[in-house]
C-alpha positions as CSV (number, residue, x, y, z in Angstrom):
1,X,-3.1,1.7,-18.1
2,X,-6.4,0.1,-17.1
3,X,-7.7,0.4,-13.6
4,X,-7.1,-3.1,-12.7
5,X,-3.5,-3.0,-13.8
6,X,-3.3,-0.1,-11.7
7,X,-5.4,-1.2,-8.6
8,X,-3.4,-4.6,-8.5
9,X,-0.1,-3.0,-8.6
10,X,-1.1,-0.8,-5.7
11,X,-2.6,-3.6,-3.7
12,X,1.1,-5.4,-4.4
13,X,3.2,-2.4,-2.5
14,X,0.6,-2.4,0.7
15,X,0.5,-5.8,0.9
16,X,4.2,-6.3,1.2
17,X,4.1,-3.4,3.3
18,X,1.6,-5.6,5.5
19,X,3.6,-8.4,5.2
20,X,6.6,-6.4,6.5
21,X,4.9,-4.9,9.5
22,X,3.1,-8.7,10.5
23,X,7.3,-9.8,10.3
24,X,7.7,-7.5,13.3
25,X,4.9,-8.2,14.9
26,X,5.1,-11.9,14.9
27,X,8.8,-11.3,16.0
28,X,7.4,-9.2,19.1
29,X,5.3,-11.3,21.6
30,X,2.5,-12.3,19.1
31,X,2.1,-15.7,17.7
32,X,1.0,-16.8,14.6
33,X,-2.4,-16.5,15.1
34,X,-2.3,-13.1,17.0
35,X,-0.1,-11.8,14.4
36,X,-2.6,-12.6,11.5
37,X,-5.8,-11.8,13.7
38,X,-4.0,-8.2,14.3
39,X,-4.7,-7.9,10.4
40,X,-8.5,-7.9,10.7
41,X,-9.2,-6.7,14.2
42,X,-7.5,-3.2,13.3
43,X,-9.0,-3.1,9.6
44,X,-12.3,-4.2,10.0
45,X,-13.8,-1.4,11.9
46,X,-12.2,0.9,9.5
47,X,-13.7,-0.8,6.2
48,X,-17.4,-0.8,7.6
49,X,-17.4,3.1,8.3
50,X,-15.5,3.3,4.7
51,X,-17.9,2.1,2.5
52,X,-21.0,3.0,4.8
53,X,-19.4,6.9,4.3
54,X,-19.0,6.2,0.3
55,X,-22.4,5.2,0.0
56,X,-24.0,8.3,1.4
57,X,-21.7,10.5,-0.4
58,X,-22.3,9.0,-4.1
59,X,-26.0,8.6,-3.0
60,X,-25.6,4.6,-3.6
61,X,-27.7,2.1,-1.9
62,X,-25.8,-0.9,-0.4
63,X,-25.3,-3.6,-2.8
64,X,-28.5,-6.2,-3.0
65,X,-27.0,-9.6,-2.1
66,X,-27.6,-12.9,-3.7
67,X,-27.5,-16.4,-2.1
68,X,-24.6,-17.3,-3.7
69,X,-22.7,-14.6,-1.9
70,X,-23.0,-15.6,1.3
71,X,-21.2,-19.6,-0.2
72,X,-18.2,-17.4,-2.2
73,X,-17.6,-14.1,0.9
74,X,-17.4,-17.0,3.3
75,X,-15.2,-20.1,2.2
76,X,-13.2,-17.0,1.1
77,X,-12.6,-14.9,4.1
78,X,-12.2,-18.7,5.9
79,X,-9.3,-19.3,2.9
80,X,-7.3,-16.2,3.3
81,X,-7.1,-16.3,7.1
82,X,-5.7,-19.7,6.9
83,X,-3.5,-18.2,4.3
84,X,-2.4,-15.7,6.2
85,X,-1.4,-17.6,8.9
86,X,0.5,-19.7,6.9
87,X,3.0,-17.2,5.5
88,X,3.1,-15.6,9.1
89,X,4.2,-19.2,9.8
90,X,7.3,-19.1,7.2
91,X,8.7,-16.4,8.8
92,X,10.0,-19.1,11.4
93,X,11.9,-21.0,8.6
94,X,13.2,-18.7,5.8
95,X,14.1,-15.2,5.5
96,X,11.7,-12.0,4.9
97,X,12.1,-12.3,0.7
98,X,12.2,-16.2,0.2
99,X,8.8,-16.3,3.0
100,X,6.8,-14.1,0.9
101,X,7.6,-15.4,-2.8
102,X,7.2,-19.5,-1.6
103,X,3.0,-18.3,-1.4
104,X,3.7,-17.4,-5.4
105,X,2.3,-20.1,-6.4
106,X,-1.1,-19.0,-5.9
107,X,-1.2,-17.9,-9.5
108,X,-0.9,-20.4,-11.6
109,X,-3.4,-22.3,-8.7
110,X,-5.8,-19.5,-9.6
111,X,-5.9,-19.5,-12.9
112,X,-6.6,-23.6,-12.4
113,X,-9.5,-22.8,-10.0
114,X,-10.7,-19.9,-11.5
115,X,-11.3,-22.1,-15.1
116,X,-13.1,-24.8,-12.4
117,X,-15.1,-22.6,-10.5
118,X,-16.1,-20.0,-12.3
119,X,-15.2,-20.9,-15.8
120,X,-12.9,-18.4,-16.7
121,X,-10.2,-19.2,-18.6
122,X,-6.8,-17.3,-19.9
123,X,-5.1,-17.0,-23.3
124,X,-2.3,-19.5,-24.6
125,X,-0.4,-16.3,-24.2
126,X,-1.0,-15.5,-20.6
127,X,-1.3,-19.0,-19.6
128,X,2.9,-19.5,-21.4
129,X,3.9,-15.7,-19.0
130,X,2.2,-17.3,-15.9
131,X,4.6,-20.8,-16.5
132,X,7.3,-18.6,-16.8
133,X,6.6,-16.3,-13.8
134,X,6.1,-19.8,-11.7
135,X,9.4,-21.0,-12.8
136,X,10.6,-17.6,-11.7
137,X,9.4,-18.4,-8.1
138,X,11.0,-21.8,-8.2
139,X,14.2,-20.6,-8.8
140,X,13.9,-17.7,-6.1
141,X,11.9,-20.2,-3.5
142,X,15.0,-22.7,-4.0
143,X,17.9,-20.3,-4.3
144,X,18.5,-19.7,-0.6
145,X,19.3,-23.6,-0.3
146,X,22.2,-25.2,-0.2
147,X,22.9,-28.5,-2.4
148,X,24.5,-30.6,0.9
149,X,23.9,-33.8,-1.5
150,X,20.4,-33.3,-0.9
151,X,18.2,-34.4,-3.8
152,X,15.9,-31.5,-5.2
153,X,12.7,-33.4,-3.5
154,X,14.6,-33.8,0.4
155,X,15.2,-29.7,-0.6
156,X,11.3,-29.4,-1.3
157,X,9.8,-32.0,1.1
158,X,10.3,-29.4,4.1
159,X,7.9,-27.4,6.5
160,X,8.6,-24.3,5.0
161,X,7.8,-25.6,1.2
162,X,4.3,-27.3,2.5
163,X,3.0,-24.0,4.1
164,X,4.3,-22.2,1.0
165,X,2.0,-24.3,-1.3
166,X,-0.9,-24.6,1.3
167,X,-0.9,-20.6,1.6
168,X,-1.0,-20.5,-1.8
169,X,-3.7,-22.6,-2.5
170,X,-5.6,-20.9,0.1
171,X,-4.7,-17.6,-1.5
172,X,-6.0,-19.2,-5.0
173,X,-9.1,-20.6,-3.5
174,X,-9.8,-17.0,-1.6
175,X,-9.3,-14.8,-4.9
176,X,-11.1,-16.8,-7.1
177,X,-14.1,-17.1,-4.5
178,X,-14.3,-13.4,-3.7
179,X,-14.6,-12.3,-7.4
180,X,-17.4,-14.8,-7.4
181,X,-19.0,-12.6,-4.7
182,X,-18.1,-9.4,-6.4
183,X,-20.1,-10.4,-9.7
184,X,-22.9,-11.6,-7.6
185,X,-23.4,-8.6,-6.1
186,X,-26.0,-6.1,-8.0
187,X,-26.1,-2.0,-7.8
188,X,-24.0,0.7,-6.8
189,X,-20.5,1.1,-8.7
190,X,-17.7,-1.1,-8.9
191,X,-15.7,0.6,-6.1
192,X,-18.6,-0.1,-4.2
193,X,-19.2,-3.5,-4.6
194,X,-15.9,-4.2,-4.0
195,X,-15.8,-2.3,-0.8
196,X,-18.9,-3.7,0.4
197,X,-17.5,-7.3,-0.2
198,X,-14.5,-6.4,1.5
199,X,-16.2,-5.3,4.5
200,X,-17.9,-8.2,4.9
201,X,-15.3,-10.6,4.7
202,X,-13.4,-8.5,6.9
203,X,-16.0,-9.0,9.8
204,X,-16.0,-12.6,9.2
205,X,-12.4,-12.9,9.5
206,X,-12.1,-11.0,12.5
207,X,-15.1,-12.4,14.6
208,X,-14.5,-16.3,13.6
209,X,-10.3,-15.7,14.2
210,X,-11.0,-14.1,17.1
211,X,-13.3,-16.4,19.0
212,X,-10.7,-19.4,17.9
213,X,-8.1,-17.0,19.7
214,X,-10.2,-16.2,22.8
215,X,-10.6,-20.0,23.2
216,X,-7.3,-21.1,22.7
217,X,-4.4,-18.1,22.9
218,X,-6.8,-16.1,25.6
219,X,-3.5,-14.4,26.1
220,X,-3.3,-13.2,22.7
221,X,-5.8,-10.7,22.8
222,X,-4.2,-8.4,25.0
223,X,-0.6,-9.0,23.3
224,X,-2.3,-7.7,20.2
225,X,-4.3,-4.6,22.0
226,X,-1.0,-3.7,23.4
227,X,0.8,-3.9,19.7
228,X,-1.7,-1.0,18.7
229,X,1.3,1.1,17.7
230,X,2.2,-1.5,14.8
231,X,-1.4,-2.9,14.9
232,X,-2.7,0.2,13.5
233,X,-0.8,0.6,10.6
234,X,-0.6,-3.4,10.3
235,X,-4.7,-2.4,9.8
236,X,-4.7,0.4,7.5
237,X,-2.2,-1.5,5.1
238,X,-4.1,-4.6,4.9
239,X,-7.0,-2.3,4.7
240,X,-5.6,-0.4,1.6
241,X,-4.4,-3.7,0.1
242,X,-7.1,-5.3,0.2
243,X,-9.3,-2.9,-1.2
244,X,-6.7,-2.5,-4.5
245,X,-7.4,-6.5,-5.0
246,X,-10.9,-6.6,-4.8
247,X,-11.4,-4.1,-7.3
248,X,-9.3,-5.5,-9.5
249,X,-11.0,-8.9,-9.1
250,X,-14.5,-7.5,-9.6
251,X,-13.0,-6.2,-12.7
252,X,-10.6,-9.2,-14.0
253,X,-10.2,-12.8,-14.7
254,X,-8.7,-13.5,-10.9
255,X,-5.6,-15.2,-12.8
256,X,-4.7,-12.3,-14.4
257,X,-4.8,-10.4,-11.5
258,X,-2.5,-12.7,-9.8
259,X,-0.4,-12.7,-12.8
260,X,0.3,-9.4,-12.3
261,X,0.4,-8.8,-8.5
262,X,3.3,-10.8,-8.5
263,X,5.1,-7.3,-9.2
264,X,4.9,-7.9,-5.2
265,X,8.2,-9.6,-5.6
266,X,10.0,-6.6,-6.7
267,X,8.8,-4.5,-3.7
268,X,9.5,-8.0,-1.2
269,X,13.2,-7.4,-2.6
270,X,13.8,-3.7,-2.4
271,X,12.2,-3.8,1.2
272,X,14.4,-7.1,2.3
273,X,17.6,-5.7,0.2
274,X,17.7,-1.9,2.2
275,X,15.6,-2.3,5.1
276,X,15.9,-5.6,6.4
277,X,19.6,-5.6,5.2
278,X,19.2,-9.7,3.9
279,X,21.7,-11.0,1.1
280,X,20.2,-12.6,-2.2
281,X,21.8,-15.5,-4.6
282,X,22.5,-15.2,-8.6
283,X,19.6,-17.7,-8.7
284,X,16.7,-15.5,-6.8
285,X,18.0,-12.5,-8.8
286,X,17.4,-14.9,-12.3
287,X,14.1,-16.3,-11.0
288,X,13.3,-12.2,-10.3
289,X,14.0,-11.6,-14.0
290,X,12.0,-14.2,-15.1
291,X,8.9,-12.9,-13.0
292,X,9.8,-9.2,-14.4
293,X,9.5,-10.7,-17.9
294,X,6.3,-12.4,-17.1
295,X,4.5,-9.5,-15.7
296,X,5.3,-7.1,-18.6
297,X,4.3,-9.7,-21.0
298,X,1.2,-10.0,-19.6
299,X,0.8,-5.9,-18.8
300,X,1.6,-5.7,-22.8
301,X,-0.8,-8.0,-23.9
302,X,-3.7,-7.0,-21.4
303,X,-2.4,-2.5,-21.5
């Protein structure tokens, strides 16, 4: 299996792990913004010391940075906290499984702006598993609703829908931007590289979140210090996550990597199914099949 199949598989678990552990936090006294800041705050210290200790060890200078980086690390790191925040924010209108898969259509998104921005493009192949792994999320985004009489656009035209597709345009915009950083980054390996990046938009993300707290949730900040004992682990999952997806982008077309990380869904079910104890329809189980399908035609074609 290549590494990035392997990486973006691994990033998939943590980050549903994350995702899990940010539902109990924004359930305790955090709001949405302290819940997603609690990301960042307890990872970014840990990153920095992380890829300063690699370096030594492999005898690797940082990674010389280009002008362009500073453009891609930043409109990223801005993207994905707004991302974040939004799927924290579904958590207020649909359960655990059906928050998490309504930000799935960041793929088909990416593979949109990652043609745009960076020219990269995907087979007819890929491009026909990615339509079928978004029709897949329709049917599991729509199959906790009830008809009622309700057209299928009053169903859609909702809060939860809008921050569904805004996190996962922001999720599109922030993958394709970071592997733009990751390519424009020159020395050291790629485990590096994609560390260093990840450091980097890690301090960003905490600092500029941060201050935006301290000036307008002042309260926030110790609500999160005094989370620590879910903060922490909150941290190191995000950290771990994280770390799998920017390796895999600095070694794939960001659209595949999507493509694939949607094996996320599998994980959002078996946590929601036995942990969380929550119920699914025929039509979320179908729309699951249909991503399964997806993801091992593209693992086939791309293995």
């Amino acid at each position: 299996m290549p590494v990035w199949i392997a990486a973006t598989i691994f990033a998939a678990f943590m980050q549903n792990l994350r995702f899990l552990l940010q539902h109990h936090l924004r359930k305790s006294a955090l709001s949405t913004a302290g819940a997603t800041w609690a990301r960042f705050l307890y990872s970014a210290p840990i990153v920095a010391c992380g890829v300063i200790l690699y370096a030594r060890i492999r005898g690797f200078d940082l990674p010389q940075i280009q002008p362009q980086f500073w453009a891609y690390i930043v409109l990223g790191s801005l993207a994905q906290v707004l991302a974040t925040a939004c799927v924290v924010a579904l958590f207020e209108f649909r359960n655990f499984a059906i928050g998490v898969t309504l930000k799935k259509t960041e793929t088909i998104l990416t593979a949109c702006l990652g043609l745009v921005v960076l020219g990269e493009g995907v087979s007819l192949w890929v491009f026909a598993a990615i339509v079928v792994g978004v029709i897949g999320v329709i049917l599991i985004s729509d199959g906790g609703q009830k008809g009622d009489g309700q057209t299928l656009l009053a169903r859609f035209a909702t809060k939860a829908a809008f921050f569904g597709l805004a996190s996962g345009g922001l999720f599109g915009v922030s993958a394709v931007t970071y592997r733009g950083a990751i390519l424009s980054l020159e020395g050291g390996d790629a485990l590096l590289r994609s560390g260093f990046a990840l450091a980097v938009a890690c301090a960003i993300q905490a600092s500029s979140l941060g201050l935006w707290i301290a000036w307008r949730e002042r309260t926030q900040i110790g609500s999160v210090l005094h989370q620590w004992r879910i903060g922490l682990p909150t941290g190191a999952t995000s950290l771990l996550g994280s770390l799998g997806w920017f390796l895999a982008f600095g070694l794939q077309n960001a659209a595949l990597v999507k493509a694939v990380g949607q094996v996320e869904l599998v994980f959002t079910y078996l946590f929601s199914i036995f942990w969380l104890k929550e119920r699914s329809t025929k039509k979320e189980v179908m729309g699951l099949v249909l991503i399964l399908a997806a993801l091992l035609a593209i693992i086939l074609q791309e293995a």
